[in-house]
N, C-alpha and C positions, 0 to 999 in steps of 0.2 A: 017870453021863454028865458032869458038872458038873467032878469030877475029871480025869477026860479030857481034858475041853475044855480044862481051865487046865494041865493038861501038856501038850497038843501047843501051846498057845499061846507056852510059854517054850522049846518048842524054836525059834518060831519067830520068837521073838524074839530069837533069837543071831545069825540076819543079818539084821535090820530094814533096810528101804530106807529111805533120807532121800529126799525128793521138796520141793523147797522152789519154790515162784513163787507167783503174783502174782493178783488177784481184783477186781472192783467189786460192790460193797456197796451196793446201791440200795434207801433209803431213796424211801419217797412217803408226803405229808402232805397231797395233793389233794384237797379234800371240796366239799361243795355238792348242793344239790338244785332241783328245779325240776317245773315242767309244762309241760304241750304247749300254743301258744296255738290255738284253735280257732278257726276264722270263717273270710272267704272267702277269704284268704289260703293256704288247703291248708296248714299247716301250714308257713309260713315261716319264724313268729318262735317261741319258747320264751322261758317267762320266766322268770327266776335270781332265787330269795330270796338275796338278799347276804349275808345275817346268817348263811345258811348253810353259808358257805364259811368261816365260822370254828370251829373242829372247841370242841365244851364240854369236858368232864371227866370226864364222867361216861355209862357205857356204859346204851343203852336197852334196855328190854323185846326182846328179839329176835321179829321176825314170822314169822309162822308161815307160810310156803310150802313148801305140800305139792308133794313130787315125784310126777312122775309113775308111773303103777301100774307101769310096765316098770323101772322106776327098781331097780338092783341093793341102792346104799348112797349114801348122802346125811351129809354130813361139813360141817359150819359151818364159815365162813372168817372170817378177823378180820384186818384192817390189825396187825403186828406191833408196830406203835407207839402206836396206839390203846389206849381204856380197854377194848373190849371182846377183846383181846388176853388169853390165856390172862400171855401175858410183861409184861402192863401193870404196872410200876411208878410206883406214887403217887409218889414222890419222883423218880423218871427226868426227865432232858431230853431232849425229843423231835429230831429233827437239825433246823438250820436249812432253810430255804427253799433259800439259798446251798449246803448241803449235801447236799442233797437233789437238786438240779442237778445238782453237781458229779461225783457219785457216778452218776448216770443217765447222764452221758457215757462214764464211765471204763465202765460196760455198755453201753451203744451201740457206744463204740468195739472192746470185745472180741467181740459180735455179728458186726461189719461183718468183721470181720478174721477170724473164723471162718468166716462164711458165704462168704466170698470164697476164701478157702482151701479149702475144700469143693467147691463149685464149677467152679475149677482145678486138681481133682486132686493140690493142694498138700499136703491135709492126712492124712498118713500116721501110724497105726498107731506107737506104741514101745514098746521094751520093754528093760531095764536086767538087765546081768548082776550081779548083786552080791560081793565080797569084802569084805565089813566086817572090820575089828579089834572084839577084843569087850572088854567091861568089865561091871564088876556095876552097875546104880545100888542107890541107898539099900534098896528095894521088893525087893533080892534077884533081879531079875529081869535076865535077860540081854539085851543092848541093844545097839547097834552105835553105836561111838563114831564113826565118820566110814563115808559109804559115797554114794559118784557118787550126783547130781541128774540125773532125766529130763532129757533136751534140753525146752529151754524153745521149742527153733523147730517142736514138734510144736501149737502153738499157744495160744492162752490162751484156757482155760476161761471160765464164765460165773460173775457173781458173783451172790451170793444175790438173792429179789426181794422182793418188799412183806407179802406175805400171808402168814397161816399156817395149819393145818388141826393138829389130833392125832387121829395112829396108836397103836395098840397092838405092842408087840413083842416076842417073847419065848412060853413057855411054860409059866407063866404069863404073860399081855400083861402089860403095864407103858406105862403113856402118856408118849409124848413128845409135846412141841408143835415140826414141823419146818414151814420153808418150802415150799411149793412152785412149782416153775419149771418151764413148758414149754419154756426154754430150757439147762435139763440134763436127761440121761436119768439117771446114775447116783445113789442115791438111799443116803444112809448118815445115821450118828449117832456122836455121842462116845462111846467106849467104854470102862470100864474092863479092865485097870489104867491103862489113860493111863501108857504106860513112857515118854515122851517128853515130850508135853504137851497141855493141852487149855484153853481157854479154859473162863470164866464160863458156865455157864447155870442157869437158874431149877430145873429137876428134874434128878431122881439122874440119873448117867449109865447108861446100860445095861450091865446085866454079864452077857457070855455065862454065867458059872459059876452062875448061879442060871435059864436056861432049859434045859430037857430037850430042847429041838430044834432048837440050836447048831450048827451046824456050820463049821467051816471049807473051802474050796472047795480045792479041791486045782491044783497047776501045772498038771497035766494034763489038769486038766478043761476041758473048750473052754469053757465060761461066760468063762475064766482071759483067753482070746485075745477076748474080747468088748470086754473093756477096753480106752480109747486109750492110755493108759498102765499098767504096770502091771510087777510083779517080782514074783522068787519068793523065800521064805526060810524053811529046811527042809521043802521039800514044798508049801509054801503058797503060795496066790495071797496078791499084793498090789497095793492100787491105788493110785493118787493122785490127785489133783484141784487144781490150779494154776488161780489167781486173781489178776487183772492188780495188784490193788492191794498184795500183800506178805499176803493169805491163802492158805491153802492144812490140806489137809488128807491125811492118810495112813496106812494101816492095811490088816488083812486083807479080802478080801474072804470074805463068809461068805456063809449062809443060814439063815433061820429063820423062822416063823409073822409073818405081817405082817398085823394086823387093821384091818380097813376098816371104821368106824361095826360092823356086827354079822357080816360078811364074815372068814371068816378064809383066808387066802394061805397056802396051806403051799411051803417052800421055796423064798420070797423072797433073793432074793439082793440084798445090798448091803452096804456101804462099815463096816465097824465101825472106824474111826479111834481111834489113839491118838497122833497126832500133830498138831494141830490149832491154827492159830491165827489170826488173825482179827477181819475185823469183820462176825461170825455174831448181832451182838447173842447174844440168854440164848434161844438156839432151841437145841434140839439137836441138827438135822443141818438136810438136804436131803430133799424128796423130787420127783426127777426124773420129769417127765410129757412129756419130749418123744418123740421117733418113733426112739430110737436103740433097739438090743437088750438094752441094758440097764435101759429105763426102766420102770417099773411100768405104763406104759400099754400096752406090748408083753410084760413076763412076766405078766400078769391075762390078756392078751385072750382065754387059753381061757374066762373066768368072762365077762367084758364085753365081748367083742367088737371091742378096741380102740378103745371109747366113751366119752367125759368129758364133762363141762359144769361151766364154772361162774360165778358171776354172783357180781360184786364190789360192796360195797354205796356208794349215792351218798356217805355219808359214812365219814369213816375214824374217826372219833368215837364216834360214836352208835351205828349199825348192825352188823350183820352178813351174810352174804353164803351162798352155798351149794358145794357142788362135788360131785357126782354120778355115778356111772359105771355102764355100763351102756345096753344100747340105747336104752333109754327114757329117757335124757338130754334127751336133744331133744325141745324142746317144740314144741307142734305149728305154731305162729307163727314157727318158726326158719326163714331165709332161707338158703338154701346157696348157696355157692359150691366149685368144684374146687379138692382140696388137692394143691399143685404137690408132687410128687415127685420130681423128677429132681434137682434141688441139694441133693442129700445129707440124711445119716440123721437127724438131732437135729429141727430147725427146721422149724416150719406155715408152709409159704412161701403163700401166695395173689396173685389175679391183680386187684391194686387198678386200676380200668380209669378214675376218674375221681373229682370234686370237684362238690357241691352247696353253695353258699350262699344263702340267703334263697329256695329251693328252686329256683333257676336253675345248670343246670349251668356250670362254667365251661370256658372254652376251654383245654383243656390236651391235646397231642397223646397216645396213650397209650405209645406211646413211651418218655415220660417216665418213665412208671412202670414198663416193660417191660424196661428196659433194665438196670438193679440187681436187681429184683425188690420184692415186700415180705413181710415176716416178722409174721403174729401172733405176741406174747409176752405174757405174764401178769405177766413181771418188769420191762421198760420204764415210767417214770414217762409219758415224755411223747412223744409219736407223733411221729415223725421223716421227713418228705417230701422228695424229692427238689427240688432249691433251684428250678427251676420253677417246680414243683407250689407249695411253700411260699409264692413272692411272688404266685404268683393269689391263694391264699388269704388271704395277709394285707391283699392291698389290697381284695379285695371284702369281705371282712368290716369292716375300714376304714372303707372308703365306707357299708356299711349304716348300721355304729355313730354316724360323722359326721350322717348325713341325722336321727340319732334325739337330736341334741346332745349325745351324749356327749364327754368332754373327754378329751381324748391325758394319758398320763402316762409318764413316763422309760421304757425297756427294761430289762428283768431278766434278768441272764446270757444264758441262748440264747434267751430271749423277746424278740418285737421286735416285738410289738401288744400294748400297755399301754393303762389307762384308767382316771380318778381314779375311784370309784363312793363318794367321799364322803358324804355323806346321802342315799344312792340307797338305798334297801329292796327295792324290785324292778327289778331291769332285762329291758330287752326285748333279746333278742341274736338274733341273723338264726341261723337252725336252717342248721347241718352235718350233711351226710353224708357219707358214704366209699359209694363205688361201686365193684361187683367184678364180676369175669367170671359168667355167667349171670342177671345183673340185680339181683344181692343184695347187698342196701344194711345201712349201717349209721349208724341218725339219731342221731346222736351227743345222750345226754340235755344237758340244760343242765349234770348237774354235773360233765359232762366237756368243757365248751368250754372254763370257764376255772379258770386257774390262781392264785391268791390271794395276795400279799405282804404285803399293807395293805390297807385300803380304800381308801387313797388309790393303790394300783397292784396292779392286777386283769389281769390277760394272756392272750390267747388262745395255749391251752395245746397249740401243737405252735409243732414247730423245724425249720430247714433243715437238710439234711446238708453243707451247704455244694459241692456239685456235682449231678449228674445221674447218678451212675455208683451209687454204694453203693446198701450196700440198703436199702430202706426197712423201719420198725418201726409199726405198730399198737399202740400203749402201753395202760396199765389204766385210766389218767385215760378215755381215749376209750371204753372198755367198759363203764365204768361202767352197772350197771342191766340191762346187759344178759344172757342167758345166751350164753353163747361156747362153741360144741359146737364137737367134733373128734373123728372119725368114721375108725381110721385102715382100717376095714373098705369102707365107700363111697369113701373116698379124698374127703371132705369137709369144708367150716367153715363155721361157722352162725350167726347172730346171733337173737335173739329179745328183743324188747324189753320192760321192765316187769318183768322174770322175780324181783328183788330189791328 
């Protein structure tokens, strides 16, 4: 079989497609933890240990939170920068604060412009005929020295997000440590040969020629026409995946055994890249959990039902986190709301209907929020509101923080409620929620209000989109602690608090 595989792969490597664009790379370094203040206030205020918004070194004990008995498979999650990260390197520099912004806009902005194009029927389907010239490289292997770029106005994909999980792959499995994003569906790994190129990462790359249940997907195969992008070369399907920032990835697409914690997927289909570059950090691929046909949450749902959960932990340091599939994801405390379907295949749109501060709702028409829509994602740093929405909230939280003497401190990039918490050890911060269609809320823990630069400038950690029109984001900072079910069988989304 092995054999095989690595002969049809150099036939198919005699017309390799180039797919070159562009990606954001969203780093989040957002930690913190907290409790609920109790008394007769209903639960107004929440208090922040400050000290714990500053992430240690050193990865803790992981706690043990039993899934539920319905519970398919249960797979640990880890801040990708973090110590408790499989990719944690002792010696590594974790990205700036500055950086980490910067990067969570450039995916904001590829969201907004996705989803908007979606939307408006804008965003069409391509597909690339190819004529390469051929050459040998070094590897003996046949290669296309130049050969047409996908149109880049089919849209720009999503760049990686925060977190990571490891899958098994292959036949025998073989573990990688990949991303996951509810905001991609297609779900791949570097592969060898890498006839082109592949960045850094921390484990071997996967080599079909050492699994028995390899395969490559055939042009004809309609899986082939699944793809938004995508080319054929001798007989083989190919895909691509373009990332606004100058990543991008591309290769066959194949199929083979995809193993879930003790779960095995036969004939998973995904992204075997040998062209690859990037800022994928030392992760070895992608793996896609949103609502598209090619996402792992839609080729599973014969096994789960098209059911996930997962709960990010308060700190990106110390902790760990869970991720779940399976109907018995959802814990019994989980609050639903309806998962909006009609704007297109990828993205958890939901129906955010309002704003709580200091448990008083604020005046905001819903309108405001109804009119972009808004998007849960797993890969957004920092929850993005319609510019409305965003100045209620910054002024009444403002006002809270003021009446409690807290001292204003300069704005940070898209932050614009700062606050010195200099020899502050606890602070008292007026409790957040997010309000959604059918009354289910989501009390945002303490160690997702705010956002940490210094202790001298601490920020409440959402941002304006700078109009009323785009669409709004639900980020991971704000999920924090919580379990975040998606249900795409009920056509629901869920919050449950405490869950990590």
């Amino acid at each position: 079989m092995a054999a095989a595989v690595s002969s049809s792969r150099r036939r198919g490597h005699a017309c390799f497609v180039r797919l070159v664009a562009a990606a954001a790379v969203v780093a989040a370094f957002v930690v913190g933890a907290a409790r609920a203040e109790v008394g007769s206030s209903g639960g107004d205020r929440v208090l922040l240990n400050v000290e714990s918004l500053f992430p240690g070194p050193s990865c803790a004990a992981p706690q043990e939170h039993k899934p539920n008995a319905a519970t398919s498979a249960r797979m640990r999650i880890a801040h990708r920068h973090g110590p408790c990260s499989p990719l944690a390197d002792a010696h590594g520099k974790p990205p700036s604060h500055a950086e980490i912004l910067a990067a969570d806009q450039n995916r904001v902005e590829s969201i907004q412009h996705r989803a908007s194009a979606t939307t408006t029927d804008k965003l069409t389907k391509r597909t690339a005929t190819v004529q390469p010239s051929l050459k040998k490289n070094p590897a003996g292997h046949s290669t296309s020295s130049s050969a047409p770029s996908l149109p880049a106005s089919s849209g720009r994909a999503l760049g990686t997000g925060n977190y990571v999980v490891t899958i098994g792959l292959g036949t025998p499995a073989s573990p990688y440590t990949v991303v996951f994003d509810t905001g991609s569906d297609t779900t791949w790994v570097q592969c060898r040969p890498c006839v082109v190129k592949c960045y850094k990462q921390k484990q071997p790359l996967f080599d079909p020629a050492k699994s028995s249940t390899y395969a490559n997907i055939s042009c004809a195969d309609p899986a082939c026409a699944d793809l938004d992008q995508s080319g054929c070369s001798g007989g083989h399907c190919l895909y691509g995946l373009q990332y606004g920032d100058g990543s991008s990835t591309v290769g066959f697409y194949a199929q083979d055994t995809l193993t879930i914690a003790h779960d095995a997927i036969k004939g998973f289909r995904f992204g075997c890249g040998e062209k690859n570059s990037g800022l994928f950090g030392k992760a070895a691929g992608l793996m896609g959990l949103g609502r598209g046909s090619t996402s792992l949450t839609v080729q599973a749902s014969g096994k789960y039902g098209g059911a996930f959960a997962y709960c990010l932990p308060a700190s990106s340091s110390g902790t760990t986190g869970h991720l779940d599939f399976g109907p018995g994801a959802a814990p019994a405390n989980a609050k639903l709301t309806p998962m909006l379907t009609d704007k297109g295949n990828t993205f958890y749109f939901v129906g955010l209907t309002g704003i709580r501060v200091g448990g008083e709702q604020l005046s905001i028409p819903e309108t405001v929020f109804s009119t972009g829509g808004t998007i849960v994602d797993s890969g957004t740093v920092i929850t993005r509101l319609p510019a409305t929405a965003n100045a209620a909230l910054s002024s009444a939280f403002d006002k809270a923080m003021a009446a409690k003497g807290y001292k204003k401190a300069p704005a940070f990039s898209i932050l614009d409620t700062c606050y010195d918490f200099t020899g502050v050890s606890e602070a008292a911060l007026p409790a957040v929620s997010l309000v959604f269609q059918g009354g289910a809320t989501l009390d945002v823990d303490a160690s997702g209000i705010m956002f940490a630069v210094t202790p001298a400038q601490v920020c409440l950690a959402f941002a304006s989109n700078g109009d009323d029109t785009s669409v709004g984001i639900i980020g991971n900072t704000q999920q924090k602690t919580h379990a975040v079910l998606f249900d795409l069988g009920k056509k629901t989304v869920g919050f449950a608090p405490g869950a990590c």
